[in-house]
SEFIZA-3560 file (N, C-alpha, C; in Angstrom, 3 decimals):
REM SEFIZA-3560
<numar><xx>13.123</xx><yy>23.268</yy><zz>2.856</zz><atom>N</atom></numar>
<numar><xx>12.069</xx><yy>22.585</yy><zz>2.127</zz><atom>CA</atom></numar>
<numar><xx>11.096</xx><yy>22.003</yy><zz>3.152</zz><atom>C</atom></numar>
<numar><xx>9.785</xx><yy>21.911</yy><zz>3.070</zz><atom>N</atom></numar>
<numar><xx>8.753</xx><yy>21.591</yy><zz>3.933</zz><atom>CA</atom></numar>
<numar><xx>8.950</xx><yy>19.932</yy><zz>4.129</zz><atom>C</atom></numar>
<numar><xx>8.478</xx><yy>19.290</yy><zz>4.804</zz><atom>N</atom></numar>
<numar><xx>8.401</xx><yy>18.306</yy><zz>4.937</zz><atom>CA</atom></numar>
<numar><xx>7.699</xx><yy>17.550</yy><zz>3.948</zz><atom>C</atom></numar>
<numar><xx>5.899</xx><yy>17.758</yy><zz>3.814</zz><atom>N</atom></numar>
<numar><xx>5.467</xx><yy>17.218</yy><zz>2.777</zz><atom>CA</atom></numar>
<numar><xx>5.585</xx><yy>17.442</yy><zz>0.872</zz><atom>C</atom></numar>
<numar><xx>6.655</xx><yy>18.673</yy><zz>1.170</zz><atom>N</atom></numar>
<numar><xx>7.202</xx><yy>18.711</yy><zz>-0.483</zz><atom>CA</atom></numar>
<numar><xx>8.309</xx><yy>17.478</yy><zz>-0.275</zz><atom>C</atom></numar>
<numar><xx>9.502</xx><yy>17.648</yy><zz>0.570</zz><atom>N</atom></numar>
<numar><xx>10.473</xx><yy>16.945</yy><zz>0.095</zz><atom>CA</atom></numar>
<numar><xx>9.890</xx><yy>15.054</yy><zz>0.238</zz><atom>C</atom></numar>
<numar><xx>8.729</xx><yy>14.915</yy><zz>0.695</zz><atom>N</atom></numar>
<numar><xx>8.386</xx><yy>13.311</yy><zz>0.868</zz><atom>CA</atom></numar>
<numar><xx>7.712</xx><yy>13.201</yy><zz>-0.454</zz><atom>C</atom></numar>
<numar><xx>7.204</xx><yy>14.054</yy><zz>-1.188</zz><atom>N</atom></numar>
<numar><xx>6.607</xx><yy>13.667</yy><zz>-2.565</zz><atom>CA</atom></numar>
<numar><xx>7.263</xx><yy>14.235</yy><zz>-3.782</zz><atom>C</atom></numar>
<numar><xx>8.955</xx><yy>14.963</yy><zz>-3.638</zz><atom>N</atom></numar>
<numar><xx>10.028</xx><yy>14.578</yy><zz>-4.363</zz><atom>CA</atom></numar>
<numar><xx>10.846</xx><yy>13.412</yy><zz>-4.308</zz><atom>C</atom></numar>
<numar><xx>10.789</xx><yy>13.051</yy><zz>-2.937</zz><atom>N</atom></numar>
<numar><xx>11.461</xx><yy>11.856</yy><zz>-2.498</zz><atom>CA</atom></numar>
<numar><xx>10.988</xx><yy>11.206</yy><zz>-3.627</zz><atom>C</atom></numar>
<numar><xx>9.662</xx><yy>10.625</yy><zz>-3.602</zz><atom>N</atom></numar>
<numar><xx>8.992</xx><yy>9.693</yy><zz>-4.332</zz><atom>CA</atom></numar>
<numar><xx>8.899</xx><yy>9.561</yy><zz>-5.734</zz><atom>C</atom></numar>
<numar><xx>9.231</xx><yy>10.634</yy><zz>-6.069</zz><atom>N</atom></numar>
<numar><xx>8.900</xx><yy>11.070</yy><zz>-7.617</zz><atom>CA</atom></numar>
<numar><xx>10.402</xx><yy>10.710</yy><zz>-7.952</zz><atom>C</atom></numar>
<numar><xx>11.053</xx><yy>11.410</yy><zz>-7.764</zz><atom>N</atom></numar>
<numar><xx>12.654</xx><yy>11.129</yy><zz>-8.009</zz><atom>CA</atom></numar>
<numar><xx>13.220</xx><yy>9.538</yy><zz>-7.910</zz><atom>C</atom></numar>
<numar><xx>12.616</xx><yy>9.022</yy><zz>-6.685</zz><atom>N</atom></numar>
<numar><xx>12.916</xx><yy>7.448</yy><zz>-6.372</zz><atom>CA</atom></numar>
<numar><xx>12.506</xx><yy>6.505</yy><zz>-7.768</zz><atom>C</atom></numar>
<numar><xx>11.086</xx><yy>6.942</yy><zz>-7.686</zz><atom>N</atom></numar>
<numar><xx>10.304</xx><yy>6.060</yy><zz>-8.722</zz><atom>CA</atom></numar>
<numar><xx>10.746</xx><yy>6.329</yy><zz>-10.594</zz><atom>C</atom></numar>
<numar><xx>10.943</xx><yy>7.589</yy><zz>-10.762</zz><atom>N</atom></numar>
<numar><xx>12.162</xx><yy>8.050</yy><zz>-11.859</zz><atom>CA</atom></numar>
<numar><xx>13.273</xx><yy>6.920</yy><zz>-11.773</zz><atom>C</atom></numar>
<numar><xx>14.527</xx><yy>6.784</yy><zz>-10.671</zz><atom>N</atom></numar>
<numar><xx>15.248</xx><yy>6.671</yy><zz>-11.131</zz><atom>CA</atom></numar>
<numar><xx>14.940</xx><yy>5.030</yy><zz>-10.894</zz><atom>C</atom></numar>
<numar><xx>14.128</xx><yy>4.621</yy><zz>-10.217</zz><atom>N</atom></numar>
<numar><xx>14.002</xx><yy>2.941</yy><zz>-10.365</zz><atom>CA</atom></numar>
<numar><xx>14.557</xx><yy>2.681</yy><zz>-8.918</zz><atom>C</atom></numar>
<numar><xx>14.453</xx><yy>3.070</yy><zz>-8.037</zz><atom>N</atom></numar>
<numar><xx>14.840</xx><yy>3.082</yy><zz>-6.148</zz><atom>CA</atom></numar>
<numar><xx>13.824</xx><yy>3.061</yy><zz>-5.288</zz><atom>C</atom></numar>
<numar><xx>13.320</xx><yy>2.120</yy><zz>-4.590</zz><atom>N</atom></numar>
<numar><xx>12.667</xx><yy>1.486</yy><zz>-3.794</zz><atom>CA</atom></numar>
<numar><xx>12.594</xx><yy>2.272</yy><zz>-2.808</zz><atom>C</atom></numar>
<numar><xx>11.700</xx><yy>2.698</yy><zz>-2.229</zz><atom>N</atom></numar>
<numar><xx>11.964</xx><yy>3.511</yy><zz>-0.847</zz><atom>CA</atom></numar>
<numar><xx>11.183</xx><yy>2.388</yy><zz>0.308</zz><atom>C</atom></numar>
<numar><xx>12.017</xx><yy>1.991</yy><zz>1.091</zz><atom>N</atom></numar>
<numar><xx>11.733</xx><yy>1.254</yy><zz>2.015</zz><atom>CA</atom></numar>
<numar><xx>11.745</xx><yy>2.250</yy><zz>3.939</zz><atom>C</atom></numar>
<numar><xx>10.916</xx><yy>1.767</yy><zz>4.613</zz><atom>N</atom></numar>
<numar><xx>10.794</xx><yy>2.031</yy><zz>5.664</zz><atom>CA</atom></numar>
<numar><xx>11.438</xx><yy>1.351</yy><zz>6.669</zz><atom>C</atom></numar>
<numar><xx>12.469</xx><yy>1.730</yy><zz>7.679</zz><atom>N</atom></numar>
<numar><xx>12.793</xx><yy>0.859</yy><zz>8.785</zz><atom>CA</atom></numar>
<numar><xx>13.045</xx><yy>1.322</yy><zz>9.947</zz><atom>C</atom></numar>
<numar><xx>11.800</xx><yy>0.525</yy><zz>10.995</zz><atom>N</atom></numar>
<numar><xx>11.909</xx><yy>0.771</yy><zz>12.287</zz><atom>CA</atom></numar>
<numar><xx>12.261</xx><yy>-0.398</yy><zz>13.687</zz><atom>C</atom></numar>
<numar><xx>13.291</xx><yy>-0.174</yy><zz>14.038</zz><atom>N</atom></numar>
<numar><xx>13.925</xx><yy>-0.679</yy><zz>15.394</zz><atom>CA</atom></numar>
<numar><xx>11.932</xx><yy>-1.422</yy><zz>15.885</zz><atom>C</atom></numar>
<numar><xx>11.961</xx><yy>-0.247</yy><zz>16.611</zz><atom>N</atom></numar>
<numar><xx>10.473</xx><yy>-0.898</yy><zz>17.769</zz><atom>CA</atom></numar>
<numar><xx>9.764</xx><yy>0.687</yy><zz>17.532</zz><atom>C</atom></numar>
<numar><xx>8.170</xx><yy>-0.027</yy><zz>17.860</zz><atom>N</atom></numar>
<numar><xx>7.302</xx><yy>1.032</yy><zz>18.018</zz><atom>CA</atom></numar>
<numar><xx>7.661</xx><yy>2.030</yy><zz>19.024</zz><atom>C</atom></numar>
<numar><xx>8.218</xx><yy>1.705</yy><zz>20.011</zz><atom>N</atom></numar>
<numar><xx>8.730</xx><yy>3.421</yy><zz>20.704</zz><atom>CA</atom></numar>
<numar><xx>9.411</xx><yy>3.998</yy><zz>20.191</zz><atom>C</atom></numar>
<numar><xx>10.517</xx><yy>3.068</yy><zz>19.463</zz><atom>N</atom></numar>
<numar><xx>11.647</xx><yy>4.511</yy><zz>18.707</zz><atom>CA</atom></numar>
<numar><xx>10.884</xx><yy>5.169</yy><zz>17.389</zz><atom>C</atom></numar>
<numar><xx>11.277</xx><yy>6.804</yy><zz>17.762</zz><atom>N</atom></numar>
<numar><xx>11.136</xx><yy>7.377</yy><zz>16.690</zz><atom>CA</atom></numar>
<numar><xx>12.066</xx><yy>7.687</yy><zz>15.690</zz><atom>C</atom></numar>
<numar><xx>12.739</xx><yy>7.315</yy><zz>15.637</zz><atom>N</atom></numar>
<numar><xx>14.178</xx><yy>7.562</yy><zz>15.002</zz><atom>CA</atom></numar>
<numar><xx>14.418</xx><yy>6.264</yy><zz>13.741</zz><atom>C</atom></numar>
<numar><xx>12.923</xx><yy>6.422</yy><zz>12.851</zz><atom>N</atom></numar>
<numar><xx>12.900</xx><yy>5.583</yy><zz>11.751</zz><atom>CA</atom></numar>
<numar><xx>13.890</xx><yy>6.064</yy><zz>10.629</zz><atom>C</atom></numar>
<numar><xx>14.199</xx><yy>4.907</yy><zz>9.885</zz><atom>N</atom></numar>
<numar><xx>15.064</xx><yy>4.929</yy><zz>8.376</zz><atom>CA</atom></numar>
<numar><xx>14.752</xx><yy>4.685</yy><zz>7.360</zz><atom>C</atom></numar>
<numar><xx>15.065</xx><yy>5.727</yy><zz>6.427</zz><atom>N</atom></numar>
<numar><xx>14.612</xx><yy>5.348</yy><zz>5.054</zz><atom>CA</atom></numar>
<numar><xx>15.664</xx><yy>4.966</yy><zz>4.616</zz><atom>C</atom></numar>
<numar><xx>15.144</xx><yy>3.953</yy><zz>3.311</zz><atom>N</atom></numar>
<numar><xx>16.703</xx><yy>2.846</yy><zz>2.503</zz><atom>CA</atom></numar>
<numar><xx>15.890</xx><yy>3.382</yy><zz>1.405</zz><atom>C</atom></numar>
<numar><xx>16.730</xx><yy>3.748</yy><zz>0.487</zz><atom>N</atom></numar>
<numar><xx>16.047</xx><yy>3.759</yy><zz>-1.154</zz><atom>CA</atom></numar>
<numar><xx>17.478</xx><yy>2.221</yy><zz>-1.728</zz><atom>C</atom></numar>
<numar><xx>16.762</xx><yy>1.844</yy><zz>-2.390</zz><atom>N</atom></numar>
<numar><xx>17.257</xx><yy>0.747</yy><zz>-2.890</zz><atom>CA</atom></numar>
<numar><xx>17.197</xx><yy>0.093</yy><zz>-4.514</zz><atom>C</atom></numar>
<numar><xx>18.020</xx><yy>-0.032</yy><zz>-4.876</zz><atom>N</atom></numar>
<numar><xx>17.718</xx><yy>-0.014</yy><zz>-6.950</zz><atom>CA</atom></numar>
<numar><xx>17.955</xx><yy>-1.435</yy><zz>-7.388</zz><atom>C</atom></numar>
<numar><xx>17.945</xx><yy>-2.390</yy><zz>-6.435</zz><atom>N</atom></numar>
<numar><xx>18.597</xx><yy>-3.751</yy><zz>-6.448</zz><atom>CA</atom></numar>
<numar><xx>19.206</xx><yy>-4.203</yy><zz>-7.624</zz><atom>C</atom></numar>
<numar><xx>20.447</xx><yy>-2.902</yy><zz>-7.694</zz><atom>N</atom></numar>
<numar><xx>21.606</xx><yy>-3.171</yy><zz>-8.466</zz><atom>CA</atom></numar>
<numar><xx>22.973</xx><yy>-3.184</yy><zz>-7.392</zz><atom>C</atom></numar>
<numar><xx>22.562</xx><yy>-3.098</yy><zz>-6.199</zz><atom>N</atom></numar>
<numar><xx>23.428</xx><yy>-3.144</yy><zz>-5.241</zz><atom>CA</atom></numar>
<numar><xx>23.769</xx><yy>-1.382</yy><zz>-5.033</zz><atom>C</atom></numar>
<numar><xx>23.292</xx><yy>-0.823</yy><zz>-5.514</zz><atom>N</atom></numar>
<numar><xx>22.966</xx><yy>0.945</yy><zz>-5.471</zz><atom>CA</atom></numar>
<numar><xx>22.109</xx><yy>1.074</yy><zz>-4.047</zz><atom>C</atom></numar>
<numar><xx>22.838</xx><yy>1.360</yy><zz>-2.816</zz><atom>N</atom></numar>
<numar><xx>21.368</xx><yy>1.803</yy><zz>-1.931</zz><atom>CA</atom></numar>
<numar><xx>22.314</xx><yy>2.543</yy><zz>-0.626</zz><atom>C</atom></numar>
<numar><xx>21.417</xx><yy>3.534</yy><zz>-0.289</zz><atom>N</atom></numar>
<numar><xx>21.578</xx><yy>4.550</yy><zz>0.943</zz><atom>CA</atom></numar>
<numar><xx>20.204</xx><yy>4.795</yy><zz>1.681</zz><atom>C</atom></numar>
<numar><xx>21.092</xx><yy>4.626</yy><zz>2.998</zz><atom>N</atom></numar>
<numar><xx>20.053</xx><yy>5.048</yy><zz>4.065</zz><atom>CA</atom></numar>
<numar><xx>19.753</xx><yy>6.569</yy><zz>4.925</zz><atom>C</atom></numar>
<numar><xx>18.647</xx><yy>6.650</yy><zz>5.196</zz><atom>N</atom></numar>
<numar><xx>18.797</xx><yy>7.905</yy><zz>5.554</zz><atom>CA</atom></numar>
<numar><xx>17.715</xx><yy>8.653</yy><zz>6.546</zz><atom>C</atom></numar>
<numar><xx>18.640</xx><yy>8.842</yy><zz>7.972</zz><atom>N</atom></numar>
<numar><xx>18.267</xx><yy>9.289</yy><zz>8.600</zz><atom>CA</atom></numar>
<numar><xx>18.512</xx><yy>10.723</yy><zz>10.096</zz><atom>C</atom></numar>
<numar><xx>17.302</xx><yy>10.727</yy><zz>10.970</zz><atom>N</atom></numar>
<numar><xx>17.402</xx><yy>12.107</yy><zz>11.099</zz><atom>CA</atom></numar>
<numar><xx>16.426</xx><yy>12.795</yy><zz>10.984</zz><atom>C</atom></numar>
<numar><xx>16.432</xx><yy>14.065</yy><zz>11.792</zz><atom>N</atom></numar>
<numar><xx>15.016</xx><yy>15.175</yy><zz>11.185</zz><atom>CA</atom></numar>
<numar><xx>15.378</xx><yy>15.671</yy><zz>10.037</zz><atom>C</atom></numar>
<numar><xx>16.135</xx><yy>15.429</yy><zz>8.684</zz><atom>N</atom></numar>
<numar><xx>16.646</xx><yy>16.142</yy><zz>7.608</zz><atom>CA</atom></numar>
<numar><xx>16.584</xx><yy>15.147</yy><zz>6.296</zz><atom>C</atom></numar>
<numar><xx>15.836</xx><yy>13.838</yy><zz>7.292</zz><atom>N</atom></numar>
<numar><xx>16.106</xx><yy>12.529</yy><zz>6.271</zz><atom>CA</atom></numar>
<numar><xx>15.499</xx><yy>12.791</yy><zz>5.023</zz><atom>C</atom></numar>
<numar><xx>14.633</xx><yy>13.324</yy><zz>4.997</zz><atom>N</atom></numar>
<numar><xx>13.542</xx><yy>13.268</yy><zz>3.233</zz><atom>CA</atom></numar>
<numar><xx>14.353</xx><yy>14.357</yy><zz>2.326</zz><atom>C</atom></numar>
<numar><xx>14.864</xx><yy>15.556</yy><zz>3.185</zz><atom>N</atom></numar>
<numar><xx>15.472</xx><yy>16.685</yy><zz>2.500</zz><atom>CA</atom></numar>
<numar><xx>17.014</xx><yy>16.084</yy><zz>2.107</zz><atom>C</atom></numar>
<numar><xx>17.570</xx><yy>14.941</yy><zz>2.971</zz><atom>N</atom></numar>
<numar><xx>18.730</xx><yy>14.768</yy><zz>2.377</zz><atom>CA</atom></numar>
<numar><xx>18.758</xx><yy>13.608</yy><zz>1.595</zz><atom>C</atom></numar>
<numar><xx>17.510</xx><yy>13.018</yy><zz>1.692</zz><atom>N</atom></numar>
<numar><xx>17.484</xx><yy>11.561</yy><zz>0.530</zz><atom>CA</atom></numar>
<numar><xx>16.773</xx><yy>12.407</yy><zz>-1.034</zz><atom>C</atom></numar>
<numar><xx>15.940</xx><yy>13.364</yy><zz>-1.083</zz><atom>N</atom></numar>
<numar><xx>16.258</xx><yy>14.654</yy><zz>-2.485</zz><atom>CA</atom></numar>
<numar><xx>17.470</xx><yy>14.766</yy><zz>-2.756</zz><atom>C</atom></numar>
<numar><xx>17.986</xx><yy>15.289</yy><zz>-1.831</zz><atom>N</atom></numar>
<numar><xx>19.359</xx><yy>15.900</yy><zz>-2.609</zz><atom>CA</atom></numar>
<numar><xx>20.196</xx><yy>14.448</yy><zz>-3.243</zz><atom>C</atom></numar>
<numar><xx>20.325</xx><yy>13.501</yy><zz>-2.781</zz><atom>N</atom></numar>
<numar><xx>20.829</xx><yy>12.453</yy><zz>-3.079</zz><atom>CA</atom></numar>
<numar><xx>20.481</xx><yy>12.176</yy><zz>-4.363</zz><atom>C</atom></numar>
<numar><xx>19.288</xx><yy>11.874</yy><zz>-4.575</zz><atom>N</atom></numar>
<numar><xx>18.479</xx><yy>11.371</yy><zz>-5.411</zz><atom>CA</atom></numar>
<numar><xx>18.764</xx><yy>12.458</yy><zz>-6.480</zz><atom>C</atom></numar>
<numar><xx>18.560</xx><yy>13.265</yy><zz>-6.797</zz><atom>N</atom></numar>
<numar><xx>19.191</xx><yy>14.743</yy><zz>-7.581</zz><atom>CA</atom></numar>
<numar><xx>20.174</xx><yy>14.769</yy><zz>-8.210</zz><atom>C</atom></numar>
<numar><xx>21.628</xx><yy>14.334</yy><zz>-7.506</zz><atom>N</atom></numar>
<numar><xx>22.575</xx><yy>14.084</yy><zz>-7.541</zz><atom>CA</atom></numar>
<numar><xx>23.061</xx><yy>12.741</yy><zz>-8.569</zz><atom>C</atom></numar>
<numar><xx>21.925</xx><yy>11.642</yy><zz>-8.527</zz><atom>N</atom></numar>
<numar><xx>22.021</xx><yy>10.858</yy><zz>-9.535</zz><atom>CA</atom></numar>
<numar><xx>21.195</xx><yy>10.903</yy><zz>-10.741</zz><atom>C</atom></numar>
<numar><xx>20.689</xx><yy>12.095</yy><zz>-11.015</zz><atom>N</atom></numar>
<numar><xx>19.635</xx><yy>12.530</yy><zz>-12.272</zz><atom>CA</atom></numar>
<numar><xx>21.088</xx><yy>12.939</yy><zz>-13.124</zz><atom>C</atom></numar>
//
């Protein structure tokens, strides 16, 4: 899956199921940012990696 498909399933799916997609980065040199989707029902996974958007879809999928 391309990069900019799976970041605007990410979103679509997140905002469906009611999951926050939050951004988190250490420091401006690291590139090795994290995504948290979060449902503040105490429901939340992080996810990272060069595979992070394609494996926070499948996640997200998984709870449809």
């Amino acid at each position: 899956m391309r990069k900019g498909m799976a970041v605007l399933l990410m979103n679509m799916l997140a905002s469906e199921l009611g999951y926050e997609v939050r951004w988190i980065t250490d420091t401006p040199e690291n590139s090795s940012d994290i995504i948290l989707l979060d449902n503040n029902e105490g429901d939340s996974k992080r996810f990272s990696g060069t595979q992070k958007f394609e494996q926070a879809v499948e996640w997200l999928r998984q709870k449809m």
